[in-house]
C-alpha positions in Angstrom: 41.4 4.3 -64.9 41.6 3.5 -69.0 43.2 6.3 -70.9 39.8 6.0 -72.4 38.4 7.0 -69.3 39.2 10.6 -70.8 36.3 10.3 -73.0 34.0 9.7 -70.1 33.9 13.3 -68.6 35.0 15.3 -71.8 31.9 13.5 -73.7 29.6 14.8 -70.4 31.2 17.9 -70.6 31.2 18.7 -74.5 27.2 17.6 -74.3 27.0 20.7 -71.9 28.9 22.8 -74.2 27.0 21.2 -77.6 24.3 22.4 -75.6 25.5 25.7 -73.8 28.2 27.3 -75.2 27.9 29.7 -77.8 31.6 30.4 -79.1 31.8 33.8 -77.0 35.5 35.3 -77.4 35.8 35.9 -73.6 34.0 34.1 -71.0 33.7 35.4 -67.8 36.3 35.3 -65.0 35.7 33.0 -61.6 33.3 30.4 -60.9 29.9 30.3 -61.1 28.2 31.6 -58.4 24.6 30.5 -57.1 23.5 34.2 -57.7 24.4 33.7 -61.5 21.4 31.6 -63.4 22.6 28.8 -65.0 22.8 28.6 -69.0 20.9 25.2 -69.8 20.2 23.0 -67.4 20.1 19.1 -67.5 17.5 16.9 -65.3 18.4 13.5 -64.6 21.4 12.8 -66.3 23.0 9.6 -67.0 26.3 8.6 -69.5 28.2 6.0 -70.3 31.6 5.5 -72.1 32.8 2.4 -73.8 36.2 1.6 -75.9 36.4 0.5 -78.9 35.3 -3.2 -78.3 32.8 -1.7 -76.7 33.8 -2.4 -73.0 32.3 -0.2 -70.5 35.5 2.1 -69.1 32.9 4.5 -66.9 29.3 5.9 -65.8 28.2 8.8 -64.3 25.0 10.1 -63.4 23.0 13.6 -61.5 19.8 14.4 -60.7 20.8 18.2 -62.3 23.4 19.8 -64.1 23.8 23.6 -64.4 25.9 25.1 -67.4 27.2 28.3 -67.0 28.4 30.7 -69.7 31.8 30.5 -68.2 31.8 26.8 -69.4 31.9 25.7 -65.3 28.9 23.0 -64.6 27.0 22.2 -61.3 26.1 18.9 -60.6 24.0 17.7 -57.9 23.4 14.3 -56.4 26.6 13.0 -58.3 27.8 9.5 -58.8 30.5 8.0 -61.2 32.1 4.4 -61.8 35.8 4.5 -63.4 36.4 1.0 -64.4 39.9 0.2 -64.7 42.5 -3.0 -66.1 41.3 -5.0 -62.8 38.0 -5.3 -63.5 36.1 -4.0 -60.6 35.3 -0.1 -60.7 36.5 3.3 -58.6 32.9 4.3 -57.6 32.2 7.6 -55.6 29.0 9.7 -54.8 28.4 13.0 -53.7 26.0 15.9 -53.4 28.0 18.4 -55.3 30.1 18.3 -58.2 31.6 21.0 -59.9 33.9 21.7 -62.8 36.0 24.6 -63.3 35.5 27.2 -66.2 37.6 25.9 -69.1 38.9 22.8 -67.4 35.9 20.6 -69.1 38.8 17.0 -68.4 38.8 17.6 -64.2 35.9 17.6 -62.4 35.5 18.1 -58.1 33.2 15.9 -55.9 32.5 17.9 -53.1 29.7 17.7 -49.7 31.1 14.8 -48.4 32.6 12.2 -50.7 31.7 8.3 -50.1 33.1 5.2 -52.9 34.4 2.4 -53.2 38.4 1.1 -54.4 40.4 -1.7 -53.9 43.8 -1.8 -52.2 46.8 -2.2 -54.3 46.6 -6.1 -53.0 43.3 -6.2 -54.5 41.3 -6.2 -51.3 37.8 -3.9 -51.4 37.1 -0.9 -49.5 35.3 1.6 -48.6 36.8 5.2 -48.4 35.5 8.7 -47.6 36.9 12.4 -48.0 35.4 16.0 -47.5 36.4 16.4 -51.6 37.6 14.4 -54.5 39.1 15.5 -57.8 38.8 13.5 -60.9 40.8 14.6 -64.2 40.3 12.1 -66.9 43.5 13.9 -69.2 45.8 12.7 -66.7 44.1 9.6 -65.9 44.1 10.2 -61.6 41.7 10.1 -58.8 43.1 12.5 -56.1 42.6 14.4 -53.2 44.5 16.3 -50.6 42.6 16.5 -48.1 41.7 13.6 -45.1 41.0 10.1 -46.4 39.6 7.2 -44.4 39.9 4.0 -45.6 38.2 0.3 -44.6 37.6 -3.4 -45.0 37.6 -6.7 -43.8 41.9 -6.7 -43.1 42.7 -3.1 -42.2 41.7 0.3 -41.8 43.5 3.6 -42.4 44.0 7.0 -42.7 45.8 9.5 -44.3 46.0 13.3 -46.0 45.6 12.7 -49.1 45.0 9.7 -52.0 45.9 9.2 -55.6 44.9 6.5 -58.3 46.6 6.6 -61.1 46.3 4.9 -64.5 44.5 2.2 -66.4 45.7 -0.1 -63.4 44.5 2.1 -61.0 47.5 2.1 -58.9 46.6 3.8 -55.3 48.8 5.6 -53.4 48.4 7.3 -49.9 50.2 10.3 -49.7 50.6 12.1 -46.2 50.2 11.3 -42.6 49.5 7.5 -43.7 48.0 5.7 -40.4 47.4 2.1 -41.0 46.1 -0.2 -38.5 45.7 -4.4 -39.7 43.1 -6.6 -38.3 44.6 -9.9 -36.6 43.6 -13.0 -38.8 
């Protein structure tokens, strides 16, 4: 994940507040709930972020996004590429997102999280996880909760995963079960 990753999100996020917010002094305590209707909503939204040579650093995309007047957003069918210094791109889909009120720089995959990483050795691999947290100010790709992990040379599991940085540098965090396949 490029520090310029931060852009990414934030850029998403401050369309929704160009959009939605209208400089209320005190917005509303919790989180959006389904009762509450939405703000503005968004329809089949796609964005990009690129440096300044103009590389691609990340993508994102959902069929809807709800803005509340708490600043929290709802995203549906979601789906975002980080690309990082090695090239090939964190990618992870879901059919829930959800950022906090206030917190426009971290946003939560949630319903079942399935992507795509590499292994600090450069290796591809699938993961999946019940939720995923992505906050683009401090450049990391986490979650705490159960992780399973594959490709071709091994398999694993573990409570929790981080990436961190513009090399995306994985760690697994707790409970780490690693199994290697016989070459």
């Amino acid at each position: 994940m490029n520090r310029l990753v931060v852009p990414g999100i934030a850029v998403l996020l401050l369309a929704l507040a160009f959009f939605g917010f209208r400089g209320e002094d005190s917005p509303s305590e919790g989180n959006a709930t389904t009762s509450e209707q939405p703000r503005y909503v968004l329809r089949g939204a796609e964005w990009s972020s690129f440096n300044e040579n103009g590389v691609l650093e990340f993508q994102g995309s959902a069929t809807n996004i709800d803005y509340f007047d708490d600043e929290s957003a709802r995203l549906r069918t979601f789906a975002l590429s980080v690309f990082g210094a090695k090239g090939a791109p964190w990618t992870a889909t879901a059919p829930e997102g959800y950022s906090p009120p206030g917190q426009r720089e971290r946003l939560q995959l949630l319903g079942g999280v399935e992507g795509k990483g590499r292994w600090p050795d450069g290796e591809e691999m699938v993961f999946s996880t019940p939720q995923l947290w992505v906050d683009t100010k401090a450049e990391t790709i986490t979650t705490d909760e159960k992780v399973d992990l594959k490709s071709k040379s091994r398999t694993a599991s573990a409570r929790g995963l981080k990436v961190t940085g513009p090399k995306q540098e994985m760690s697994l965090l707790h409970e780490v079960e690693m199994h290697y396949v016989p070459r």
